[in-house]
Rosetta silent file (secondary structure, phi, psi, omega in degrees, C-alpha in Angstrom):
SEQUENCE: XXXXXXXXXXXXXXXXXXXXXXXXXXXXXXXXXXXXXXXXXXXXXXXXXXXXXXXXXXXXXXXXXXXXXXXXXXXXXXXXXXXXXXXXXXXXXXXXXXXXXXXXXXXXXXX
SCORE:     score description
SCORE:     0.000 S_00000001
   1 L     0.000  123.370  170.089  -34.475   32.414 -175.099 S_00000001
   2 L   -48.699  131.889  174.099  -32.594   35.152 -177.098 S_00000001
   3 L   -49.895  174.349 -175.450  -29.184   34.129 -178.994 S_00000001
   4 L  -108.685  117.280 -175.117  -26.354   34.685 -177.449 S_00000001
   5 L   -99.645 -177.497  166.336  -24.041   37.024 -179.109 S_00000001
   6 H   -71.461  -24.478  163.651  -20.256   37.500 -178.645 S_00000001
   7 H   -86.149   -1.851  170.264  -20.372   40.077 -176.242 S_00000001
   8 H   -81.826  -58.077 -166.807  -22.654   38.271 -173.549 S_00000001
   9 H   -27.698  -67.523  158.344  -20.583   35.318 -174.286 S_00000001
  10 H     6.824  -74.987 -179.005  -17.678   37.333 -173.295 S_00000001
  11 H   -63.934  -69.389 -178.860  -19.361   39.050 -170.108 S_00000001
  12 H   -52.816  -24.282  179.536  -20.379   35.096 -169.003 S_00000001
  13 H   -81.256  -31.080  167.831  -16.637   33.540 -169.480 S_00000001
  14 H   -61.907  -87.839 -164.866  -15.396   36.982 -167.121 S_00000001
  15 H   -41.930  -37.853  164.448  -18.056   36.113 -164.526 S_00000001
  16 H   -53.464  -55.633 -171.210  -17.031   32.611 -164.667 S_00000001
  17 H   -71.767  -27.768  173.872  -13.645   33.278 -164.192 S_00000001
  18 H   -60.828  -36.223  169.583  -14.275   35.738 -161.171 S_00000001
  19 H   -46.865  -53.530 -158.543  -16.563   33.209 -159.885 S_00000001
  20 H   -96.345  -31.240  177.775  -14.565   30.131 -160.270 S_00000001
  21 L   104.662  123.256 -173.868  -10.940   31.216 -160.358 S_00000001
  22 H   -63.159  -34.067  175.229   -8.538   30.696 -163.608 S_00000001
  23 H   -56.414  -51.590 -177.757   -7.095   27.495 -162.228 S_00000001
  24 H   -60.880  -36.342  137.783  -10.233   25.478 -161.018 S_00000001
  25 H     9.870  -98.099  176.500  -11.780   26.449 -164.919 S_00000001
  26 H   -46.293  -44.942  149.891   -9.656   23.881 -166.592 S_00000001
  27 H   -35.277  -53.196  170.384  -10.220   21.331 -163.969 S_00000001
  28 H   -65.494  -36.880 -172.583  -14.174   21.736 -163.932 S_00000001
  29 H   -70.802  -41.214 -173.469  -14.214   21.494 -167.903 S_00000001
  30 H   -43.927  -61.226 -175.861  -11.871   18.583 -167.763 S_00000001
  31 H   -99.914   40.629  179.707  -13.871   16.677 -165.507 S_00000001
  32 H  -129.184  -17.027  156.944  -17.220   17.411 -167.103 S_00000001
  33 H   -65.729  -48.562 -148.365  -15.434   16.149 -170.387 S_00000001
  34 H   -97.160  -44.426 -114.344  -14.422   12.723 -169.039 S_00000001
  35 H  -135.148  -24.764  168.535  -18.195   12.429 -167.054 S_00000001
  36 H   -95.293  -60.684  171.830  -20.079   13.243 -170.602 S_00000001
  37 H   -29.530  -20.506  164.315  -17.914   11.304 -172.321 S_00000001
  38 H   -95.436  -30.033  158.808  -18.692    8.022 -170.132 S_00000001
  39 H   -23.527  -84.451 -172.573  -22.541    9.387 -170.370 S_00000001
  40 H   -60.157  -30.168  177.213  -22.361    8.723 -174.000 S_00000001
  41 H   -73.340  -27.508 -147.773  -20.360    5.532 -174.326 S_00000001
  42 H   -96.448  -51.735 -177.573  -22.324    4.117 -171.691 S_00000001
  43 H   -85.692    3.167  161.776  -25.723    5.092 -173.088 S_00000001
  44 H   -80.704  -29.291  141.521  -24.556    4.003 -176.479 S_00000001
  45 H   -19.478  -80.798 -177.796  -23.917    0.786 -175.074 S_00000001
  46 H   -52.848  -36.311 -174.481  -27.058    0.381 -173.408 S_00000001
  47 H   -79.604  -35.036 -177.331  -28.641    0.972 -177.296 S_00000001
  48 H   -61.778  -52.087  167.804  -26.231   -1.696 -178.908 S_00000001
  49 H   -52.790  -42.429  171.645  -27.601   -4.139 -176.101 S_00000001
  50 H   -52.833  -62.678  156.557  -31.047   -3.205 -176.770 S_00000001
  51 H   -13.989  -85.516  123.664  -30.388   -3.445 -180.405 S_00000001
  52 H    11.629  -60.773  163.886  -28.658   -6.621 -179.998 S_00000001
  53 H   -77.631  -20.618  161.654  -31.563   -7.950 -177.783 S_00000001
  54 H   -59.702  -46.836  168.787  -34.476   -7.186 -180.386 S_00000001
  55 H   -48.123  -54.275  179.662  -32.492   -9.408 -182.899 S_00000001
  56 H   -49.533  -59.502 -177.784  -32.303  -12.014 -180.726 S_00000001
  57 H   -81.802   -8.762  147.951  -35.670  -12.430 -179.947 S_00000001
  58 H   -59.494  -21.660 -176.203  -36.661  -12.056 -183.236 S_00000001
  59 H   -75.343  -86.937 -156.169  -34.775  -15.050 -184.108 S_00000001
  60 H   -44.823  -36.728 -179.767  -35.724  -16.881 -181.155 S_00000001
  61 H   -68.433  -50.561 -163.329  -39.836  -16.091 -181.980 S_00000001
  62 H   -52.941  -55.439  155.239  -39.096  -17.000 -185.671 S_00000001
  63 H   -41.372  -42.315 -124.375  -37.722  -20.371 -184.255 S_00000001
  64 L   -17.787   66.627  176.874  -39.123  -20.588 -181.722 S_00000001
  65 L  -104.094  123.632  161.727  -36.466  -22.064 -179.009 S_00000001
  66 L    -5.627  142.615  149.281  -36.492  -20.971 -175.231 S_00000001
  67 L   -87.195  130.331  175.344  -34.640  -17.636 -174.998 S_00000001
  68 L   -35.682  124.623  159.960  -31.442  -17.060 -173.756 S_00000001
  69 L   -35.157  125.984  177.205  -30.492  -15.847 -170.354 S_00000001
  70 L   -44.127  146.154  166.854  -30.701  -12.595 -169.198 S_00000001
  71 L   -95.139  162.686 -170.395  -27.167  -11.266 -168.863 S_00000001
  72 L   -83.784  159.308 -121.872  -26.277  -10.485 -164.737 S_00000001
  73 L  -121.618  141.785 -178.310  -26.529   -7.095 -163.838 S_00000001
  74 L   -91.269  111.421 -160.248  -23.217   -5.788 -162.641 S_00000001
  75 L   -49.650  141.871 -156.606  -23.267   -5.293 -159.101 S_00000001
  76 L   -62.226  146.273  166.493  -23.288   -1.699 -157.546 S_00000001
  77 L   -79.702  -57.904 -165.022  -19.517   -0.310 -155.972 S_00000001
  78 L  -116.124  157.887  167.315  -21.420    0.813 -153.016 S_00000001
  79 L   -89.599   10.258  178.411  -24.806   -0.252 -151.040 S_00000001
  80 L   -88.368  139.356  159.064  -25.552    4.074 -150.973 S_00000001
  81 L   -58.740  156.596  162.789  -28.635    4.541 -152.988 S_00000001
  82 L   -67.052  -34.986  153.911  -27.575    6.150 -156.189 S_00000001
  83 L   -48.908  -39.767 -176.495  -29.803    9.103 -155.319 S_00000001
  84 L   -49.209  -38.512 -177.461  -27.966    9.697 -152.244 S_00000001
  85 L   -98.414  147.454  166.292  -24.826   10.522 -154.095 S_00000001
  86 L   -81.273  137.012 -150.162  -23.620   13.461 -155.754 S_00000001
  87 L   -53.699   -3.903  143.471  -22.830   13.687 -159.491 S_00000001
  88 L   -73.465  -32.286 -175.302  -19.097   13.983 -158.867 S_00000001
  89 H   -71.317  -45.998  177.522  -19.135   10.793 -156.542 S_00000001
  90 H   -51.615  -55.547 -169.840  -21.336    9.425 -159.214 S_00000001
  91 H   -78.720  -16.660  143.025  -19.268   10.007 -161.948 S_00000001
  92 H   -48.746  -64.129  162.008  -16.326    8.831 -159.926 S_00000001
  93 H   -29.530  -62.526  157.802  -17.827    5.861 -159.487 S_00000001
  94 H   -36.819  -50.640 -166.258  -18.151    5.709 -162.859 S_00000001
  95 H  -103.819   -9.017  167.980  -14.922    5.996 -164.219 S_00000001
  96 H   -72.512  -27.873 -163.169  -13.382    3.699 -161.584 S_00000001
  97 H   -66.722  -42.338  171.915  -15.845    0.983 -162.808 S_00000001
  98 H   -46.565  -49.247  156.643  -14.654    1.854 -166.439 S_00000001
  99 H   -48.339  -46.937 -179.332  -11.135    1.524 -165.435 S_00000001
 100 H   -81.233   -7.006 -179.927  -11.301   -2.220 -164.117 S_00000001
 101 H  -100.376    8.927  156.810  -13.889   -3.232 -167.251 S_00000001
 102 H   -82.509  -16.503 -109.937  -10.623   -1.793 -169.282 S_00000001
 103 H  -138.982  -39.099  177.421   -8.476   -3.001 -167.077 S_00000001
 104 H   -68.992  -79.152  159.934  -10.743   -6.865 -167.477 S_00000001
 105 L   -15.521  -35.390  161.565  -10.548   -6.624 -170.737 S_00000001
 106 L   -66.013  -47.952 -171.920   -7.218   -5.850 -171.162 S_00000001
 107 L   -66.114  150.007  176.174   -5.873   -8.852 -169.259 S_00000001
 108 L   -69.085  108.184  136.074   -4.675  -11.869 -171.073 S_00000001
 109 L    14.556   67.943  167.605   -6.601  -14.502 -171.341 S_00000001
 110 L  -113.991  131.036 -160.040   -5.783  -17.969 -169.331 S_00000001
 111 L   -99.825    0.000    0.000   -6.975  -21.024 -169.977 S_00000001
């Protein structure tokens, strides 16, 4: 694929806006910011566990005492397959889940 220069850019951000409209613009980028942005925390996550779980069972072979329980899987917001939905519902989904494991996290502690 050929670079991109300044004047195609140009020509593609005009076609965008005739396409899309200047208001709806900010709105699409916005909420394509927030939906990579849980992308990445989420799959950096997912590496930290992995991470996190290699140690462990190295330890655990070098010892070699019964390995710890799997942690439980956090149960789905909806019974719709995850194919079914579309990658705005999805990422909706998504950031309400985020909000209540801030929202768990947040809360104080009682013992």
């Amino acid at each position: 694929m050929p670079n991109l220069g300044p004047t195609e850019l140009i020509i593609i951000g005009l076609i965008l806006v005739l396409l899309f409209g200047a208001k709806k613009l900010p709105e699409a980028a916005r909420g394509l910011g927030r939906s990579l942005r849980i992308f990445k925390s989420e799959t950096a996550k997912l590496r930290d566990d992995d991470e996190a779980d290699n140690a462990t069972t190295t330890v655990v072979q070098a010892h070699a005492q019964p390995a710890a329980p799997a942690p439980q899987p956090i149960p789905a917001a909806t019974s719709t397959p995850a194919s079914a939905l579309s990658v705005e519902e999805q990422a909706r989904q998504l950031e309400e889940q985020a909000a209540r494991l801030r929202a768990q996290a947040g809360a104080p502690k009682t013992q």
